[in-house]
N, CA, C and O atoms as a Maestro MAE file, in Angstrom:
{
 s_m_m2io_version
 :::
 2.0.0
}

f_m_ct {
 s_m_title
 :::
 protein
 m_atom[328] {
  # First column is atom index #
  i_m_mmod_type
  r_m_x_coord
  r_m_y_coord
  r_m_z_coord
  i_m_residue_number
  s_m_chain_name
  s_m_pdb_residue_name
  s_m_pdb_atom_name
  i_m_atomic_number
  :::
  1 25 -23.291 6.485 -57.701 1 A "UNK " " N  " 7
  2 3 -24.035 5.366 -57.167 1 A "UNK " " CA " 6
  3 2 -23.080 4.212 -56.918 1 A "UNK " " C  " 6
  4 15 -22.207 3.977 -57.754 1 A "UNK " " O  " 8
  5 25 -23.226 3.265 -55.500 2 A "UNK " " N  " 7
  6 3 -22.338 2.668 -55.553 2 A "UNK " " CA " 6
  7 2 -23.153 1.062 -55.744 2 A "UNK " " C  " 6
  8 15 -24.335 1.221 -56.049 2 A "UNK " " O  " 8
  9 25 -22.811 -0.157 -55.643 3 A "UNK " " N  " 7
  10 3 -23.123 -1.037 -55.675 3 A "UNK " " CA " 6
  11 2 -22.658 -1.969 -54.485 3 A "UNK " " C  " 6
  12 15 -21.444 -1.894 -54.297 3 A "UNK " " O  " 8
  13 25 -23.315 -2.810 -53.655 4 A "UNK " " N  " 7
  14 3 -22.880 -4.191 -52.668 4 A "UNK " " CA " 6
  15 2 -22.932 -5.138 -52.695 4 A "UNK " " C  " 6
  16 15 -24.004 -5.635 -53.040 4 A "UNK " " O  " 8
  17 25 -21.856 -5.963 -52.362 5 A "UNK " " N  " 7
  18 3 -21.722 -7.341 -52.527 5 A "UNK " " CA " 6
  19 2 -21.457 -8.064 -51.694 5 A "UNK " " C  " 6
  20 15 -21.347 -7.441 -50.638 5 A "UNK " " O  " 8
  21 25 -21.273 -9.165 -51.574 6 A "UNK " " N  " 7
  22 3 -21.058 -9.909 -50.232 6 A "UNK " " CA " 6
  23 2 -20.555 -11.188 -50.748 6 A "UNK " " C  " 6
  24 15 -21.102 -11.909 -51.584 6 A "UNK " " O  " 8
  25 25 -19.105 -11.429 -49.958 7 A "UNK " " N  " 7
  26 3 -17.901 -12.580 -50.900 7 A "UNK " " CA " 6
  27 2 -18.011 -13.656 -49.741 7 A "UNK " " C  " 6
  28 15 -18.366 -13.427 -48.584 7 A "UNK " " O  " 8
  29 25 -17.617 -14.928 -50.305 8 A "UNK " " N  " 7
  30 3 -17.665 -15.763 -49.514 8 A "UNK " " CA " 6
  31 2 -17.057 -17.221 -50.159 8 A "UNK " " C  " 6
  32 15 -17.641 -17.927 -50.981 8 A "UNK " " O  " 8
  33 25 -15.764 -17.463 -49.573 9 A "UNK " " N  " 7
  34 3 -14.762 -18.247 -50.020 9 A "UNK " " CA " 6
  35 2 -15.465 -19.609 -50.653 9 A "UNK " " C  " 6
  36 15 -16.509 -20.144 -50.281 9 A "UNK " " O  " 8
  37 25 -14.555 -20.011 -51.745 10 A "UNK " " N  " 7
  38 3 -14.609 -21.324 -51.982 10 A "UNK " " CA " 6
  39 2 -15.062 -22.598 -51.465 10 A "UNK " " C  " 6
  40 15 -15.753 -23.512 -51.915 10 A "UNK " " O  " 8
  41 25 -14.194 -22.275 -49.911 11 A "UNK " " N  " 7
  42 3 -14.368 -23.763 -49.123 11 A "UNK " " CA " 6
  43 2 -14.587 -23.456 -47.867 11 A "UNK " " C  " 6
  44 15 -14.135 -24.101 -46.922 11 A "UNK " " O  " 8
  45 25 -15.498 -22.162 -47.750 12 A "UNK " " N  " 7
  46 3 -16.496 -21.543 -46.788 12 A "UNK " " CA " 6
  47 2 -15.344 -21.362 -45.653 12 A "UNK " " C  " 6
  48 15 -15.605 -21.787 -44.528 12 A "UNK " " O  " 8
  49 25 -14.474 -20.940 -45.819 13 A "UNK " " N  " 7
  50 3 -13.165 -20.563 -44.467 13 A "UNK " " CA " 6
  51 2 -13.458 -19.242 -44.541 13 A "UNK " " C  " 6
  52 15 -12.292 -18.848 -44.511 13 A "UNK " " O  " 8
  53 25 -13.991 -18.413 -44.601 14 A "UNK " " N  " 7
  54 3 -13.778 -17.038 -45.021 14 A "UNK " " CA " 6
  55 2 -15.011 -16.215 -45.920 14 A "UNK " " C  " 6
  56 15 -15.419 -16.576 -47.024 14 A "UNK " " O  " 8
  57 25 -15.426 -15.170 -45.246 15 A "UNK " " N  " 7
  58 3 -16.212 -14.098 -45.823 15 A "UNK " " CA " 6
  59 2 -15.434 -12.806 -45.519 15 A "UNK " " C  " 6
  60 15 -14.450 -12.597 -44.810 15 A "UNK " " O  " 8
  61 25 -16.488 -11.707 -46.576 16 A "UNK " " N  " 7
  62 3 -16.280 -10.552 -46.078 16 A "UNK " " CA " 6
  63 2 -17.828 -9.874 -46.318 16 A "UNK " " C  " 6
  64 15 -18.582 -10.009 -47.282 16 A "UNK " " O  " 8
  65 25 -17.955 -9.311 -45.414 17 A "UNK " " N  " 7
  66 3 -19.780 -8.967 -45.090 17 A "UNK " " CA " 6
  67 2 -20.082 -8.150 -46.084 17 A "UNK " " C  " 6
  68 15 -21.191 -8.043 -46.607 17 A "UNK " " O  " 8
  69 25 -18.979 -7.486 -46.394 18 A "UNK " " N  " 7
  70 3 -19.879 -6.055 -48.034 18 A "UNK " " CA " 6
  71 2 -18.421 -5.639 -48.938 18 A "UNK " " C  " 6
  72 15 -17.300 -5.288 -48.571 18 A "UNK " " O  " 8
  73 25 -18.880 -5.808 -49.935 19 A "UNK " " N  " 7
  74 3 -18.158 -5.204 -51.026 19 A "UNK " " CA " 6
  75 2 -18.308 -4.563 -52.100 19 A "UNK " " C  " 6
  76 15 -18.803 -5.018 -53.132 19 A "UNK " " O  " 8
  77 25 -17.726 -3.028 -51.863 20 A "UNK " " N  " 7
  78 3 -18.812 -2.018 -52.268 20 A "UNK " " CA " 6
  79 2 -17.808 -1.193 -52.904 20 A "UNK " " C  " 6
  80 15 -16.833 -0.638 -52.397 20 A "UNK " " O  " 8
  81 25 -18.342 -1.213 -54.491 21 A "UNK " " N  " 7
  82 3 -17.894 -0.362 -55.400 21 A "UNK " " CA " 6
  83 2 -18.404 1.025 -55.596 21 A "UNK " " C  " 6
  84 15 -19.513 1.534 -55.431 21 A "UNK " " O  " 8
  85 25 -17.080 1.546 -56.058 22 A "UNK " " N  " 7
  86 3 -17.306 3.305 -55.395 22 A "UNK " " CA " 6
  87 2 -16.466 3.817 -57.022 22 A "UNK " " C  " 6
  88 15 -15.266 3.959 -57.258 22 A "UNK " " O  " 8
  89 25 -17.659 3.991 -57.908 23 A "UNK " " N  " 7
  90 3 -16.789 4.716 -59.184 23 A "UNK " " CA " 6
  91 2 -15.706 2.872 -59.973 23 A "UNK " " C  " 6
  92 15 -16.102 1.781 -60.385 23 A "UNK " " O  " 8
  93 25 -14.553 3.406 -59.821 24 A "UNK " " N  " 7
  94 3 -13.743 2.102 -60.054 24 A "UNK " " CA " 6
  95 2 -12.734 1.479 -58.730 24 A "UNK " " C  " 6
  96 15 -11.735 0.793 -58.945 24 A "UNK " " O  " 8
  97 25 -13.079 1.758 -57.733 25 A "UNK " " N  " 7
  98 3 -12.841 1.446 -56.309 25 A "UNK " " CA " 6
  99 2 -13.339 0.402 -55.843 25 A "UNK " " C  " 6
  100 15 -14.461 0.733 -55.458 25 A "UNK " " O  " 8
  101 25 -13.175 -0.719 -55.632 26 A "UNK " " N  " 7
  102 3 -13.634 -1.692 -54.851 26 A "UNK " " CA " 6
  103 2 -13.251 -1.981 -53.393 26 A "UNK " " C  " 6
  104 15 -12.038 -2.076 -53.204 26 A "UNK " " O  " 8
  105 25 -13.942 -2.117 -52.468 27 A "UNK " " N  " 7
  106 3 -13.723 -1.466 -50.655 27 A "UNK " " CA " 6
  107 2 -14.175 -2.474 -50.560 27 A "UNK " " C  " 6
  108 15 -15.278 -2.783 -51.010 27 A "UNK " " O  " 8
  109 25 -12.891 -3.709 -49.530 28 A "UNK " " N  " 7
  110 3 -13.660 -4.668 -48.543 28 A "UNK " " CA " 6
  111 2 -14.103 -4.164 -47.255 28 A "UNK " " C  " 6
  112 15 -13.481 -3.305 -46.631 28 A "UNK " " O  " 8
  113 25 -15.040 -4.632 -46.915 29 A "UNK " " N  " 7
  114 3 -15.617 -3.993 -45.775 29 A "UNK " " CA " 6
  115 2 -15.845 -5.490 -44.249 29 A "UNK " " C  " 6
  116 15 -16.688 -6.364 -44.454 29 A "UNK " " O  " 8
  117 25 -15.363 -5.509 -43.483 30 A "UNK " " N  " 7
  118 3 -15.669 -6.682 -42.468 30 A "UNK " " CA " 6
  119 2 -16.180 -5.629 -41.598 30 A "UNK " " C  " 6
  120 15 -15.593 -4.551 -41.499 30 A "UNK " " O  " 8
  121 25 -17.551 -5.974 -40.788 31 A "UNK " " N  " 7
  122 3 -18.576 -5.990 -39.559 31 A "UNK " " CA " 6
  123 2 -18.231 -6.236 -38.800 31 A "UNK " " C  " 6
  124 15 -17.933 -7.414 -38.998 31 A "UNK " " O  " 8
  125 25 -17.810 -5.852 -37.271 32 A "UNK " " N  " 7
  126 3 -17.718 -6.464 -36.194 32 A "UNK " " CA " 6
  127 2 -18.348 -5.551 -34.890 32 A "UNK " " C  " 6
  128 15 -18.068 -4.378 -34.642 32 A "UNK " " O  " 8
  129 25 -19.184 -6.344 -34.212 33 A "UNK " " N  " 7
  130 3 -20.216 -6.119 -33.168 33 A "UNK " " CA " 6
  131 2 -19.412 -5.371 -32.050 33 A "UNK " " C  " 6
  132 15 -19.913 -4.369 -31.540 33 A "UNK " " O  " 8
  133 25 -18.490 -5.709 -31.751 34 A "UNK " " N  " 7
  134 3 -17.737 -5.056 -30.557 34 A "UNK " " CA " 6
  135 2 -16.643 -4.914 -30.764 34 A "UNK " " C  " 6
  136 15 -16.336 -4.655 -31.928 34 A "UNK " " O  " 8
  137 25 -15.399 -5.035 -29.573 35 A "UNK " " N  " 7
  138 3 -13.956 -4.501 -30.023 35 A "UNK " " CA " 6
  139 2 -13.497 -5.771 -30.361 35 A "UNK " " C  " 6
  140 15 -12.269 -5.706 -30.418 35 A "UNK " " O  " 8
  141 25 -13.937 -7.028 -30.643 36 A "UNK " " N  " 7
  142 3 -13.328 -7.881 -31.331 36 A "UNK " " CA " 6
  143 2 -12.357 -7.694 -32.642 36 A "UNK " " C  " 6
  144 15 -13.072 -7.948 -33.612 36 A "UNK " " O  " 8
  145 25 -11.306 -7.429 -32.996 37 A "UNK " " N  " 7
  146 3 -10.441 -7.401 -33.485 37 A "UNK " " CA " 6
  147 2 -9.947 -7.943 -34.965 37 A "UNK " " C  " 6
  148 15 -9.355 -7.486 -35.943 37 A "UNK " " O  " 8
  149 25 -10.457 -9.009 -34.605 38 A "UNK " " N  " 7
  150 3 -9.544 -9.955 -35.066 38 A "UNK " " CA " 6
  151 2 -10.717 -9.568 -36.827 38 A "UNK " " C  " 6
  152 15 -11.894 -9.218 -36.922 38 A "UNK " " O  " 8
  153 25 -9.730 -9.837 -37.826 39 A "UNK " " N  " 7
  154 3 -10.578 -9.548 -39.191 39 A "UNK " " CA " 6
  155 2 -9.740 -10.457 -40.141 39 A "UNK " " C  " 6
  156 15 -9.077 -10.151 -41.132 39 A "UNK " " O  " 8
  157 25 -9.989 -11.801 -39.485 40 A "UNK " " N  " 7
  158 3 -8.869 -12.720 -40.467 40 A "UNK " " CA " 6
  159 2 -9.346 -13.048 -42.058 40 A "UNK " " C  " 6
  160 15 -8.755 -13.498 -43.040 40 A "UNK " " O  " 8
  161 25 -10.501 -12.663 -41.838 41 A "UNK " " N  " 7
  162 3 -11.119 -12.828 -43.469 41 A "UNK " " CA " 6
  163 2 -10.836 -12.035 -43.982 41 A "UNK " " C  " 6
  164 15 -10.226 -12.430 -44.976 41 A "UNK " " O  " 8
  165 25 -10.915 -10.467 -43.932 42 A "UNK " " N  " 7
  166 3 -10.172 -9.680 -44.384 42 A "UNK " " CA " 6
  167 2 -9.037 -9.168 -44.563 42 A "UNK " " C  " 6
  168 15 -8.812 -8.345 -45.450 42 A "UNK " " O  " 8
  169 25 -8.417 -9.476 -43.968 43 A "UNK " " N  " 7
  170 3 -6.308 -9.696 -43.997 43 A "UNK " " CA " 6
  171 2 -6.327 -10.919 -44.713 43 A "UNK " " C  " 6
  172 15 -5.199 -11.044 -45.190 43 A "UNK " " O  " 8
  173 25 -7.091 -11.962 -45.054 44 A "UNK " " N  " 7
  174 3 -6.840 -12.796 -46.213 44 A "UNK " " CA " 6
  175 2 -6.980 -12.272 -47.295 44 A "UNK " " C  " 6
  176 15 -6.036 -12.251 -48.085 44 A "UNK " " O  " 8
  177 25 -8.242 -11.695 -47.615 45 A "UNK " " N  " 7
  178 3 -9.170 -11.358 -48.891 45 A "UNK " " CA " 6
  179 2 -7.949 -10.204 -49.374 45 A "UNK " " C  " 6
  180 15 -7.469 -10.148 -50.505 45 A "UNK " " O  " 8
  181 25 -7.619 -9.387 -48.314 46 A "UNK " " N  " 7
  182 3 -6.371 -8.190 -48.944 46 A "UNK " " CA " 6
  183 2 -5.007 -8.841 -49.549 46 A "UNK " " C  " 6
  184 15 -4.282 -8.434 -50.458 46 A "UNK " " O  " 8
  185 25 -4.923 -9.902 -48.791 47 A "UNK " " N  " 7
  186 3 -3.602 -10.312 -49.111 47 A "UNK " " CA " 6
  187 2 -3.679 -10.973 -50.631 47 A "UNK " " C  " 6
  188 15 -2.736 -10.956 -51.421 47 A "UNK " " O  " 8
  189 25 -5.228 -11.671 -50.943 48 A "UNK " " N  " 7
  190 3 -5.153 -12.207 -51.720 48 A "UNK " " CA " 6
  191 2 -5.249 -11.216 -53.092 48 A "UNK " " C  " 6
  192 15 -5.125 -11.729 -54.204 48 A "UNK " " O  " 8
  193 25 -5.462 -9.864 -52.948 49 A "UNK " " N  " 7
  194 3 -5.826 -8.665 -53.996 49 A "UNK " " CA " 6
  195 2 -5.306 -7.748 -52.654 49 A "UNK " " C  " 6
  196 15 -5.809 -7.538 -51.550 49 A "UNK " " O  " 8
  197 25 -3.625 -7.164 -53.530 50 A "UNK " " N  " 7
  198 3 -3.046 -6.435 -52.494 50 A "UNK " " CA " 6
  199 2 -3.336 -4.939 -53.093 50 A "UNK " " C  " 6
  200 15 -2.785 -4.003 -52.515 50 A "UNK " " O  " 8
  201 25 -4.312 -4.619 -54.411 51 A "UNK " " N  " 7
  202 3 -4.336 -3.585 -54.599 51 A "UNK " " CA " 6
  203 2 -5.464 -3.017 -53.779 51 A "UNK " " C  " 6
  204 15 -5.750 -1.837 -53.980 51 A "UNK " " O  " 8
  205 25 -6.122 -3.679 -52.907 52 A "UNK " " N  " 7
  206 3 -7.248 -2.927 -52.321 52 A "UNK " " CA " 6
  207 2 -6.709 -2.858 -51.226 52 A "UNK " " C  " 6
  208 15 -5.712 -3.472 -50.846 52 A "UNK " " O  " 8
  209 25 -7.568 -1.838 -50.464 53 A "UNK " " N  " 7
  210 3 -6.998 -1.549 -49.107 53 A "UNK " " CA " 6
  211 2 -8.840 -1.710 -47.876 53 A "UNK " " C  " 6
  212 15 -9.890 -1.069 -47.924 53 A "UNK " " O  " 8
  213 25 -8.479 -2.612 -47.163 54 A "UNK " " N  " 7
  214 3 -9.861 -2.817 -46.122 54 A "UNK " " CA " 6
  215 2 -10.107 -1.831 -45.300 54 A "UNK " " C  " 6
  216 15 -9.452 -0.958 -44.729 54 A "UNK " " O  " 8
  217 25 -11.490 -2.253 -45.385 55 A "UNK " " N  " 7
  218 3 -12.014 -1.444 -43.926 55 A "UNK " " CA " 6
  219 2 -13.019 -2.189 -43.223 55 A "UNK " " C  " 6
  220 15 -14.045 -2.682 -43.690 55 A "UNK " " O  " 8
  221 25 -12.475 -2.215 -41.704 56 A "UNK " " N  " 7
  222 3 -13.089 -2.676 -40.729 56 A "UNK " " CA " 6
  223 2 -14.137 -1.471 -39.924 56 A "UNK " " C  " 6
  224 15 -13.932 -0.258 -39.960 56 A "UNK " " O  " 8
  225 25 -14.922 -1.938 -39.436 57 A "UNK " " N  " 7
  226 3 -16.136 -1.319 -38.389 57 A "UNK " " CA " 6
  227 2 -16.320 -1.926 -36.920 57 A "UNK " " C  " 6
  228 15 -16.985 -2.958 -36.840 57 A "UNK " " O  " 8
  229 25 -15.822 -1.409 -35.827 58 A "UNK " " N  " 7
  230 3 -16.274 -1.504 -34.744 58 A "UNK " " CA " 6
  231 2 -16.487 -1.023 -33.658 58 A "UNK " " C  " 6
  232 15 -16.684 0.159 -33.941 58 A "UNK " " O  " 8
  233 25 -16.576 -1.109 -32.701 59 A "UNK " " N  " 7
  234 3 -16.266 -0.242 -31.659 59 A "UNK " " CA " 6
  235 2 -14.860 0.096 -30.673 59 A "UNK " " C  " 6
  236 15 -14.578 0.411 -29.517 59 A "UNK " " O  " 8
  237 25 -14.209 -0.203 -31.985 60 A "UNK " " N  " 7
  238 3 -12.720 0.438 -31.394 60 A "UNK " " CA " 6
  239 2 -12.746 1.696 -32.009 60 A "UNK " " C  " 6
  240 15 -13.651 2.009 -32.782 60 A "UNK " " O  " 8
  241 25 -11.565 2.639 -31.644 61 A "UNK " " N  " 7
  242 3 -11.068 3.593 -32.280 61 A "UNK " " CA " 6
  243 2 -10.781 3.860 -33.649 61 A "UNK " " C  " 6
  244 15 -10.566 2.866 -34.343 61 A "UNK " " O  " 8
  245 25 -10.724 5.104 -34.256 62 A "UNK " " N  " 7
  246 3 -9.859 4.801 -35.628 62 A "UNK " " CA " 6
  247 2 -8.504 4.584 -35.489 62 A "UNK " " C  " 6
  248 15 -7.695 4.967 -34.644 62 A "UNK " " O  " 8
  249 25 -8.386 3.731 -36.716 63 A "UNK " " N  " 7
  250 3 -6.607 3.325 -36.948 63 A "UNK " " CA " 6
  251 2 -6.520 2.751 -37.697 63 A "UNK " " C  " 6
  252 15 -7.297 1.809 -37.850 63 A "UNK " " O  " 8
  253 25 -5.564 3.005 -38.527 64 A "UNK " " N  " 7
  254 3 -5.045 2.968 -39.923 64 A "UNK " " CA " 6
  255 2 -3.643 2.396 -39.632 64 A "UNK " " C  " 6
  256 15 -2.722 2.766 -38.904 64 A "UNK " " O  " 8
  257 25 -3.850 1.198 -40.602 65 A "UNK " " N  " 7
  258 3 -2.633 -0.011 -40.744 65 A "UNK " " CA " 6
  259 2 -2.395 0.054 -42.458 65 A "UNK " " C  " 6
  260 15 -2.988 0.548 -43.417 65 A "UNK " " O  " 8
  261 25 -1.403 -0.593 -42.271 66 A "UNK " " N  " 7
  262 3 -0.909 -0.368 -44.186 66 A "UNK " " CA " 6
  263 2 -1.656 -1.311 -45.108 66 A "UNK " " C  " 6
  264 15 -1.352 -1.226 -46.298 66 A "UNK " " O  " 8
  265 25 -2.825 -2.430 -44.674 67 A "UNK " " N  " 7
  266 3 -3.496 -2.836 -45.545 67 A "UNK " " CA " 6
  267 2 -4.748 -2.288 -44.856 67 A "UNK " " C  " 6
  268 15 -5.484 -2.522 -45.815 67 A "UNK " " O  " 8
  269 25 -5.631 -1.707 -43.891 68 A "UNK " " N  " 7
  270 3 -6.696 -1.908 -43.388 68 A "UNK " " CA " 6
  271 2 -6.761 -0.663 -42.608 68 A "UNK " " C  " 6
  272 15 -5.743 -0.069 -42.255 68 A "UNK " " O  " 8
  273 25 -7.958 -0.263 -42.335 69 A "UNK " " N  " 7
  274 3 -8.513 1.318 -41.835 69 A "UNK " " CA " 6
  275 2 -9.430 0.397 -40.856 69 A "UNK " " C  " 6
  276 15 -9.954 -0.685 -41.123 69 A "UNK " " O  " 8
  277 25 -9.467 1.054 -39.785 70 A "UNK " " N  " 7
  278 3 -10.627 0.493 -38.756 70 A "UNK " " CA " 6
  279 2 -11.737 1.865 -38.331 70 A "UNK " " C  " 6
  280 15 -11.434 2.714 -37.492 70 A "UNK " " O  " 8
  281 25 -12.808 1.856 -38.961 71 A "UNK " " N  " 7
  282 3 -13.692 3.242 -38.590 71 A "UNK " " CA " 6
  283 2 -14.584 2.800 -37.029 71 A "UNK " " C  " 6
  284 15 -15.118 1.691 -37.044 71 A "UNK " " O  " 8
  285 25 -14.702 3.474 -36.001 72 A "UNK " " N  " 7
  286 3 -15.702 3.098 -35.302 72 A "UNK " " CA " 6
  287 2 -17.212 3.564 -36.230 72 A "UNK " " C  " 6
  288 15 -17.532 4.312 -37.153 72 A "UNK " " O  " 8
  289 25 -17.993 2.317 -35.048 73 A "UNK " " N  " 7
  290 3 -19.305 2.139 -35.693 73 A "UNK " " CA " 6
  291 2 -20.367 3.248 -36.274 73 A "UNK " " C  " 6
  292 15 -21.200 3.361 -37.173 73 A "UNK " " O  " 8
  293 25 -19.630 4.224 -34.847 74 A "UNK " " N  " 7
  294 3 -20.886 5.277 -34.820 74 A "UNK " " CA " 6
  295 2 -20.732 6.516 -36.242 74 A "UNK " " C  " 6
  296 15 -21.500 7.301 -36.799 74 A "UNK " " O  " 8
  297 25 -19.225 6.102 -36.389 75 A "UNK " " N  " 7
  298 3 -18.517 6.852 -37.464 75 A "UNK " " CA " 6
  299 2 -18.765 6.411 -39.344 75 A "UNK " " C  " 6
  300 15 -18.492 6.951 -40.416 75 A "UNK " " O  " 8
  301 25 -19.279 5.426 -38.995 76 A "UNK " " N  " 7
  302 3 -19.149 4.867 -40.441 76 A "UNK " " CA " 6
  303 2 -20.226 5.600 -41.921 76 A "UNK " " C  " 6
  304 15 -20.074 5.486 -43.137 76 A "UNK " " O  " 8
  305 25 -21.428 6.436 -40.987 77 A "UNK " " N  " 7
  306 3 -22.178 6.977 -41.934 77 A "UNK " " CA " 6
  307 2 -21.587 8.024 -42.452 77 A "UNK " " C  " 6
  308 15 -21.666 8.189 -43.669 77 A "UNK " " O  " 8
  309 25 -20.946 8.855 -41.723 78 A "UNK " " N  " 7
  310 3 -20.269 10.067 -41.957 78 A "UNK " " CA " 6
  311 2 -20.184 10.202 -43.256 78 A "UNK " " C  " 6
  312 15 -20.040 9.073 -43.726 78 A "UNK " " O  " 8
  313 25 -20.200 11.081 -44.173 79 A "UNK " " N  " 7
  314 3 -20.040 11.865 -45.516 79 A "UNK " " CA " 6
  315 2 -18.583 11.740 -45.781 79 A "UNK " " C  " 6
  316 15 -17.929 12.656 -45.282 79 A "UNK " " O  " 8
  317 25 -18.049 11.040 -46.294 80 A "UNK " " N  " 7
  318 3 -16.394 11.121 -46.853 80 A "UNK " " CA " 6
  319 2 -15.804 10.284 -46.418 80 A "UNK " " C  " 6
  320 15 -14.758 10.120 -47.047 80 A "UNK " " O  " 8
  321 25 -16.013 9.191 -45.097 81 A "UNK " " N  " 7
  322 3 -15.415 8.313 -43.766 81 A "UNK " " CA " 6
  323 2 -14.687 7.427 -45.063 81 A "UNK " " C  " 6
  324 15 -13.457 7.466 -45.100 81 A "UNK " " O  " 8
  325 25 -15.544 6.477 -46.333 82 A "UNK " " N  " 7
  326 3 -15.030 5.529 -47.425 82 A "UNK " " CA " 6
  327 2 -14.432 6.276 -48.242 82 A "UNK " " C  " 6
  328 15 -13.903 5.795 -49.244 82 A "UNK " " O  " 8
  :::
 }
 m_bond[327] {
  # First column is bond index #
  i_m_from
  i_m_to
  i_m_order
  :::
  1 1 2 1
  2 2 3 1
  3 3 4 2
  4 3 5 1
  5 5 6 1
  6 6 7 1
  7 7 8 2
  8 7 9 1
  9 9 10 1
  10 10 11 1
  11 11 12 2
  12 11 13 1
  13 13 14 1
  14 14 15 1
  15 15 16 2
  16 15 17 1
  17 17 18 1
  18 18 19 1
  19 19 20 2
  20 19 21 1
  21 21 22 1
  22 22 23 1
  23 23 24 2
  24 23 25 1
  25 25 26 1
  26 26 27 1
  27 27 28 2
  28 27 29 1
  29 29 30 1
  30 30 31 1
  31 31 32 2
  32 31 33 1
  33 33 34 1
  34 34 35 1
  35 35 36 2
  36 35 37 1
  37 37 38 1
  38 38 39 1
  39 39 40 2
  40 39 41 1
  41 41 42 1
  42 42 43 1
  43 43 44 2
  44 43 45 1
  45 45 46 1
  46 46 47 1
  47 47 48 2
  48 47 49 1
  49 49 50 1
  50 50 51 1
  51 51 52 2
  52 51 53 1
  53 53 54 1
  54 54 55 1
  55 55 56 2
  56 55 57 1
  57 57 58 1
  58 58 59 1
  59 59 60 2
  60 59 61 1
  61 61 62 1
  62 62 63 1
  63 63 64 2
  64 63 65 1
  65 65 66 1
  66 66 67 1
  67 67 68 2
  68 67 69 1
  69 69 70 1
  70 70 71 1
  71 71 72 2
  72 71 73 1
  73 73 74 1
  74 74 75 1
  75 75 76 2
  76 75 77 1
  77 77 78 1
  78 78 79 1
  79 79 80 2
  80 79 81 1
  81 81 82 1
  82 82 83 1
  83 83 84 2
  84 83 85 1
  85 85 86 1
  86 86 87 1
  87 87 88 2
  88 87 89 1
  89 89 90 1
  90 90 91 1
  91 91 92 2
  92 91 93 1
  93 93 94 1
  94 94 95 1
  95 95 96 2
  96 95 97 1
  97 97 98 1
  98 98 99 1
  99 99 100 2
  100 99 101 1
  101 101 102 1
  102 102 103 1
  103 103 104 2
  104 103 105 1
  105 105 106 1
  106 106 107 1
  107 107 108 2
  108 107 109 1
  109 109 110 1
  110 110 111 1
  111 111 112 2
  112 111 113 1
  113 113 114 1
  114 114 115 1
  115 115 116 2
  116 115 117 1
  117 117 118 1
  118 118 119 1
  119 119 120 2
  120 119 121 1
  121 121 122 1
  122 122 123 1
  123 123 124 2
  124 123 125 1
  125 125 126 1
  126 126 127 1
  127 127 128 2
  128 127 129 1
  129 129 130 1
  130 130 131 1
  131 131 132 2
  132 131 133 1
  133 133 134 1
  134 134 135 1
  135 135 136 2
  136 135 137 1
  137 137 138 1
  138 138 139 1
  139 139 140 2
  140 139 141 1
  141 141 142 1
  142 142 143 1
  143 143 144 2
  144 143 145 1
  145 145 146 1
  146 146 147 1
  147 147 148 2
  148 147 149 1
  149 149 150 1
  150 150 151 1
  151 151 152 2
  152 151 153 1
  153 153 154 1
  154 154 155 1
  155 155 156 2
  156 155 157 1
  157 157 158 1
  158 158 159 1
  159 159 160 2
  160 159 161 1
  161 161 162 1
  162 162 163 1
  163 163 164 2
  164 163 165 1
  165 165 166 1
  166 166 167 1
  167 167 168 2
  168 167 169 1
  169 169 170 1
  170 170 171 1
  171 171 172 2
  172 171 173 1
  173 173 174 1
  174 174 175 1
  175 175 176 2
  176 175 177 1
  177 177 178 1
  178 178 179 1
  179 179 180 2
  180 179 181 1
  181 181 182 1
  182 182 183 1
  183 183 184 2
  184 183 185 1
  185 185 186 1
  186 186 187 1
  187 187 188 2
  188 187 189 1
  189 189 190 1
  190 190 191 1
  191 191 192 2
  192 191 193 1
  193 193 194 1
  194 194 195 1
  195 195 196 2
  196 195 197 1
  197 197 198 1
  198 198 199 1
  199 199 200 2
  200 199 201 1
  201 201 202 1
  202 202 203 1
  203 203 204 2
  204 203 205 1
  205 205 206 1
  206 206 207 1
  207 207 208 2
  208 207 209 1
  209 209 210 1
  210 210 211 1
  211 211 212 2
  212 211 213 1
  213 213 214 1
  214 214 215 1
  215 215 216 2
  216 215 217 1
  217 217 218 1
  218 218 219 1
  219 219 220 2
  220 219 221 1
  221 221 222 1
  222 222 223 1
  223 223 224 2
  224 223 225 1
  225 225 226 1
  226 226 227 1
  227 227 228 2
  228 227 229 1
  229 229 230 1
  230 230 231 1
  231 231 232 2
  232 231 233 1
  233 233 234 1
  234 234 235 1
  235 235 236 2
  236 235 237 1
  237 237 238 1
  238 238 239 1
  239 239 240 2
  240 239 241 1
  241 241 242 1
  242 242 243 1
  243 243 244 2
  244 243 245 1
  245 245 246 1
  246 246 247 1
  247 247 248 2
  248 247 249 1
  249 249 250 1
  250 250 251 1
  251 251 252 2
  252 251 253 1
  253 253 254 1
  254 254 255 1
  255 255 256 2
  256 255 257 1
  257 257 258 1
  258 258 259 1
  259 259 260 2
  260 259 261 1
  261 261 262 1
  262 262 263 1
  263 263 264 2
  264 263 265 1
  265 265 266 1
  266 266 267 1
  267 267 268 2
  268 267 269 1
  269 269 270 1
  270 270 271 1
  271 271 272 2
  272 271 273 1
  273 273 274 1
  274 274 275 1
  275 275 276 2
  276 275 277 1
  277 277 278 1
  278 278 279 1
  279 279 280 2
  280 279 281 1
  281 281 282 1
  282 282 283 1
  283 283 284 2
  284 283 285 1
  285 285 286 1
  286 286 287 1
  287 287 288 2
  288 287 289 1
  289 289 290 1
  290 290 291 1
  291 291 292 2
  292 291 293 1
  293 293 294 1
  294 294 295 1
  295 295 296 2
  296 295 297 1
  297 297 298 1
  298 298 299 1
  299 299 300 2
  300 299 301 1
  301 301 302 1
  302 302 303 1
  303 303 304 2
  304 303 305 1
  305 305 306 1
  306 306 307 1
  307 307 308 2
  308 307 309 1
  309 309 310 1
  310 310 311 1
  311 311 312 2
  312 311 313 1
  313 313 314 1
  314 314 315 1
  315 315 316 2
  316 315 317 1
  317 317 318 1
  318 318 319 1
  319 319 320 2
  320 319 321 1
  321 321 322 1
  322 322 323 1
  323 323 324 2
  324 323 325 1
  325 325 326 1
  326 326 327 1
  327 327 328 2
  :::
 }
}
């Protein structure tokens, strides 16, 4: 069973839409509607806890960067995708 959360900075510069524990795994997760890109809340939130590794959702492709995984949208239910 996992659990969700939803973070949201100090001095409101910054969220991340779900944060979802998996066993002893904690997964940032940032939302994005289209191929908008950009996931500056989450390249913060990683940088600021470099032991986790993000994942983005959109309608780009998959691709895997050394802090961050990008799943497309349609992909994200999939059985094993987190």
């Amino acid at each position: 069973m996992s659990s969700v959360y939803y973070w949201s900075a100090d001095n409101s510069s910054g969220e991340i839409d779900f944060l979802v524990q998996l066993e002893d795994k904690i997964i940032p997760i940032e939302v994005k509607a289209k191929e908008n890109l950009q996931a500056k809340s989450l390249k913060s939130f990683v940088k600021k806890y470099p032991a986790l590794h993000g994942i983005r959702t959109s309608m780009s492709h998959f691709r895997e960067q050394d802090w961050m995984t990008n799943i497309p949208l349609y992909a994200i239910g999939v059985p094993g995708v987190l």
